[in-house]
C-alpha positions in Angstrom: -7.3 -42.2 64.0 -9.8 -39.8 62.5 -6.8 -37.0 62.7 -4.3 -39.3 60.3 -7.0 -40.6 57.9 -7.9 -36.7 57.1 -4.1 -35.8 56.9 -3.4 -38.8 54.6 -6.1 -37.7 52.3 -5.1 -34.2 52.2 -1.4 -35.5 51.2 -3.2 -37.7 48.5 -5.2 -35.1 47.3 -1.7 -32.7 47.2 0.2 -35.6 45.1 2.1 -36.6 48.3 2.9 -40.1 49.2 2.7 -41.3 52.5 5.6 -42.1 54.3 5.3 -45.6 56.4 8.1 -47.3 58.4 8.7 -50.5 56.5 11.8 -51.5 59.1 12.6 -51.8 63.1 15.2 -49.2 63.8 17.8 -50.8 66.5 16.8 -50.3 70.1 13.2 -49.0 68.9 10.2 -49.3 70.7 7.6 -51.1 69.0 4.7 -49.7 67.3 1.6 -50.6 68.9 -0.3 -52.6 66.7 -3.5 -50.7 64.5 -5.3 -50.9 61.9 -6.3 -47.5 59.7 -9.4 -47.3 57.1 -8.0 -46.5 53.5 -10.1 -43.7 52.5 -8.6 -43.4 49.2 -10.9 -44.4 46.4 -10.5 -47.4 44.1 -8.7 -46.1 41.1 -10.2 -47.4 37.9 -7.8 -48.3 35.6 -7.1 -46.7 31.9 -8.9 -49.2 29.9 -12.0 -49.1 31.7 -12.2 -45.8 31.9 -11.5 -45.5 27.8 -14.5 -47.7 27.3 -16.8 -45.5 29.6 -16.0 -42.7 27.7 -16.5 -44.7 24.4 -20.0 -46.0 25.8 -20.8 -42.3 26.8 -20.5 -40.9 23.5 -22.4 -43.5 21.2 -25.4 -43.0 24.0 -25.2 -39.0 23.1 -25.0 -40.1 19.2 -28.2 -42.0 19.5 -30.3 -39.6 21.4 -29.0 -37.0 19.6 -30.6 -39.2 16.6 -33.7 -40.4 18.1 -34.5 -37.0 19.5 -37.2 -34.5 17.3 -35.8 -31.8 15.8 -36.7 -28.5 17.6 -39.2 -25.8 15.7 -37.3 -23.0 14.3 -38.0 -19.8 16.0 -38.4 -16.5 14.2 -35.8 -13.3 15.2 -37.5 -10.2 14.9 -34.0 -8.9 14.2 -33.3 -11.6 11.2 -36.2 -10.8 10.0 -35.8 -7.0 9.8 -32.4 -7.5 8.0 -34.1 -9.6 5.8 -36.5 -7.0 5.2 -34.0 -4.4 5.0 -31.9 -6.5 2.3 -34.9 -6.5 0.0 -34.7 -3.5 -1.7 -31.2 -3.4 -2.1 -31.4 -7.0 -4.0 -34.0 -5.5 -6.5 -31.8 -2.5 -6.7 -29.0 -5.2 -7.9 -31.9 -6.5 -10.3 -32.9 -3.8 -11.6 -28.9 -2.4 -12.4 -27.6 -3.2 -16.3 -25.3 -5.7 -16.8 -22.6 -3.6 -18.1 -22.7 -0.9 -15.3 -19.5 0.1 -13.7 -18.9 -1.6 -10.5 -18.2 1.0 -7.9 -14.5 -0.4 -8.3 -14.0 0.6 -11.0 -14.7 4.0 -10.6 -11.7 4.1 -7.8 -9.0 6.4 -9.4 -6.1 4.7 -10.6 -2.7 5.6 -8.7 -0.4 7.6 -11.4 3.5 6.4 -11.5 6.1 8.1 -13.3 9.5 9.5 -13.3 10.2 13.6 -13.9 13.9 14.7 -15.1 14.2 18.3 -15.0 17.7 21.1 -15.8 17.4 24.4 -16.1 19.1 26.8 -18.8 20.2 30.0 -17.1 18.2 29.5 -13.9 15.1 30.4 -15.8 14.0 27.8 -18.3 12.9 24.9 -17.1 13.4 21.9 -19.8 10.7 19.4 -18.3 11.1 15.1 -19.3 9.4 11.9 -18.9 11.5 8.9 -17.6 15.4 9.3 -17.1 17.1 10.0 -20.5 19.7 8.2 -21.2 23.4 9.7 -22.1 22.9 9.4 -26.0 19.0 11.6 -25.6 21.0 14.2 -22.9 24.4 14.7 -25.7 21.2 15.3 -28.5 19.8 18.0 -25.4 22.7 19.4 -25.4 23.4 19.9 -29.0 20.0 21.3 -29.6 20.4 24.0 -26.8 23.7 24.7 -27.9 22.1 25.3 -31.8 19.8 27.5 -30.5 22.1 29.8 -29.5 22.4 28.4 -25.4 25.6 28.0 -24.0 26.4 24.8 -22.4 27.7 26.5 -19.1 23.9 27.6 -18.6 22.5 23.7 -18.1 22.5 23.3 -15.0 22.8 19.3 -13.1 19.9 16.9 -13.7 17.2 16.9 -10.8 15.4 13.6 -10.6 11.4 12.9 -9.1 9.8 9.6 -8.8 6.2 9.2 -8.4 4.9 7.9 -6.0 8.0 9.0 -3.8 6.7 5.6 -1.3 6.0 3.1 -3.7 4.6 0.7 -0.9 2.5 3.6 0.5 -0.9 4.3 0.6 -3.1 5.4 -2.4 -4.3 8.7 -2.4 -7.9 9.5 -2.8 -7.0 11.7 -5.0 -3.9 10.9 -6.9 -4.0 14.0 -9.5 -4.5 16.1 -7.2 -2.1 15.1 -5.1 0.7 14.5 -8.0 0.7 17.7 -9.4 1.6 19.5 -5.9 4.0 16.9 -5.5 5.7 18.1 -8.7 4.8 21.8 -7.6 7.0 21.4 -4.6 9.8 19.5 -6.2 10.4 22.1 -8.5 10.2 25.1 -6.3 12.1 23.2 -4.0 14.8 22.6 -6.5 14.6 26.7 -7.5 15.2 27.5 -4.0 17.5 25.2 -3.3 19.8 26.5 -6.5 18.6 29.9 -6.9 16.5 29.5 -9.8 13.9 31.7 -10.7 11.8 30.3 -13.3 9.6 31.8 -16.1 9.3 29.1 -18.6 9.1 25.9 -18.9 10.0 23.7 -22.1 8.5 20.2 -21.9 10.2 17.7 -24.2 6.8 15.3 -23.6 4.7 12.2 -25.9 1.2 11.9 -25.4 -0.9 14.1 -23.9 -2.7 11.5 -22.4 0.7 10.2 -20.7 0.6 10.6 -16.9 2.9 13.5 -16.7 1.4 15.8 -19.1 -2.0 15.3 -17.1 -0.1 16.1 -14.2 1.2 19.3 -15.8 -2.3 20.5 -16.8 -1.5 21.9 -20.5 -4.3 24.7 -21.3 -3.4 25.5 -25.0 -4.1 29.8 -25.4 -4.0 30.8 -29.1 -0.5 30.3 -30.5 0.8 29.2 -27.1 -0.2 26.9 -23.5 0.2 27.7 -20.2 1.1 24.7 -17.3 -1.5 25.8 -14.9 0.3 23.1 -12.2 3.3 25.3 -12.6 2.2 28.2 -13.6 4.3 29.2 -16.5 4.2 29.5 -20.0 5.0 26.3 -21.5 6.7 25.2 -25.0 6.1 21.8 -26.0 8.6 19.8 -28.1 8.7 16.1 -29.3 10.2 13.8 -26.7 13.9 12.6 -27.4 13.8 9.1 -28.2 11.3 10.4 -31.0 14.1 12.7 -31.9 16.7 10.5 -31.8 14.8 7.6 -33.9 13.8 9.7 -36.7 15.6 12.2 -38.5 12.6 14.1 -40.0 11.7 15.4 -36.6 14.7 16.6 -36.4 14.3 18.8 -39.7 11.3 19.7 -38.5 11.9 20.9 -35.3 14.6 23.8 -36.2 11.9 26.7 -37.0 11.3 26.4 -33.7 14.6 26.0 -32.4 15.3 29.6 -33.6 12.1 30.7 -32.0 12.9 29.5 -28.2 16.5 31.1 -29.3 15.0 34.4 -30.1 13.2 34.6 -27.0 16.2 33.1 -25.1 18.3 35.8 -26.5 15.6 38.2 -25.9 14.9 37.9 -22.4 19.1 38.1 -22.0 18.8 41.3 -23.0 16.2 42.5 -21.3 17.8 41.0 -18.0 
């Protein structure tokens, strides 16, 4: 009896119901007569064991708010970061209100667009943003009034900057944009069999983010691009052109200077 009381208990305990003949098969044998110990435990049922857990947790809320609340004990290692912190707090104190935050000296990502041609596989005519098709017909007719046949502009090569726009800022994004500008150009001269000894940049501002990039050092009567090493010749941009008709005027002395030179180094090649 000690043998099915075990086994009964092991199949409780594995979530498996006993079987136990309920019926007399026909022609059975009896089943001798016995009585077996129910070892299972009394099951309590759900609402009595709800309020047990309810009584155990307002008896945790009362000793919790009976009991004395425990001394604070000192960290050597708080206490040395609080130490440590010290001097940096009067360093704060002691900084001017209108000091630059080291935020704000973090360089500031550059983001423009380069168009580029090139007249004869030599000149490189260098401008901001994407001209439009009235600013490249006024190009055009200014090259051609200088004395530069239309056959010698060659297809329009386009670089935006940053060439990822979701990608990550350089630590140095000058640095950085002018070789990017560097390689698209030599890229673009090996690519079409260019071979570059001036550059004409039809630019604004000098404070705009592609003359910076190009690194203008003005010598005498004329500059130099030190990104791109080459001669440079600067001209008004050509909405400026286009908008007002005085800088037009103004801008044919020099017209027949770059056509001079362009004749010039014809020659001479």
């Amino acid at each position: 009896m000690n043998a099915e009381v075990a086994r009964r208990q092991y199949l409780d305990a594995m979530g498996i119901t006993a079987f136990a003949s309920r019926y007399c098969l026909p022609n059975a044998r009896p089943t001798p007569a016995c009585e077996w110990d129910d070892a299972s435990p009394e099951r309590e049922s759900p609402g009595k064991r709800l309020h047990a857990l309810l009584d155990d947790a307002q008896q945790a809320e009362a000793s919790r708010r009976t009991a004395a609340p425990a001394e604070p004990t000192s960290n050597p290692a708080s206490l040395k970061a609080l130490l440590n912190t010290a001097p940096a707090a009067e360093a704060a104190l002691a900084q001017p209100e209108n000091a630059p935050s080291p935020e704000a000296d973090a360089p500031a990502p550059l983001r423009f667009t380069l168009s580029c041609l090139c007249l004869g596989g030599r000149w490189l005519s260098l401008h901001e943003g994407e001209p439009a098709a009235p600013a490249r017909r006024l190009l055009a007719n200014i090259y051609r009034a200088a004395g530069v046949d239309a056959s010698a502009l060659s297809a329009w090569h386009t670089l935006s900057w940053p060439p990822l726009a979701d990608g990550p800022e350089a630590d140095e994004p000058l640095a950085e944009a002018r070789e990017g500008v560097s390689a698209f150009l030599n890229g673009a001269a090996s690519r079409n069999g260019w071979a570059p000894t001036r550059a004409l940049w039809w630019g604004g501002h000098e404070a705009s983010p592609l003359a910076r990039v190009l690194d203008v050092e003005h010598k005498g009567a004329g500059a130099v691009s030190r990104t791109l090493a080459l001669p440079l010749w600067q001209g008004p941009a050509l909405d400026t052109l286009l908008a007002d008709g005085a800088a037009k005027r103004d801008l044919w002395p020099a017209l027949a200077a770059l056509g001079e030179q362009w004749r010039a180094e014809a020659a001479d090649g």
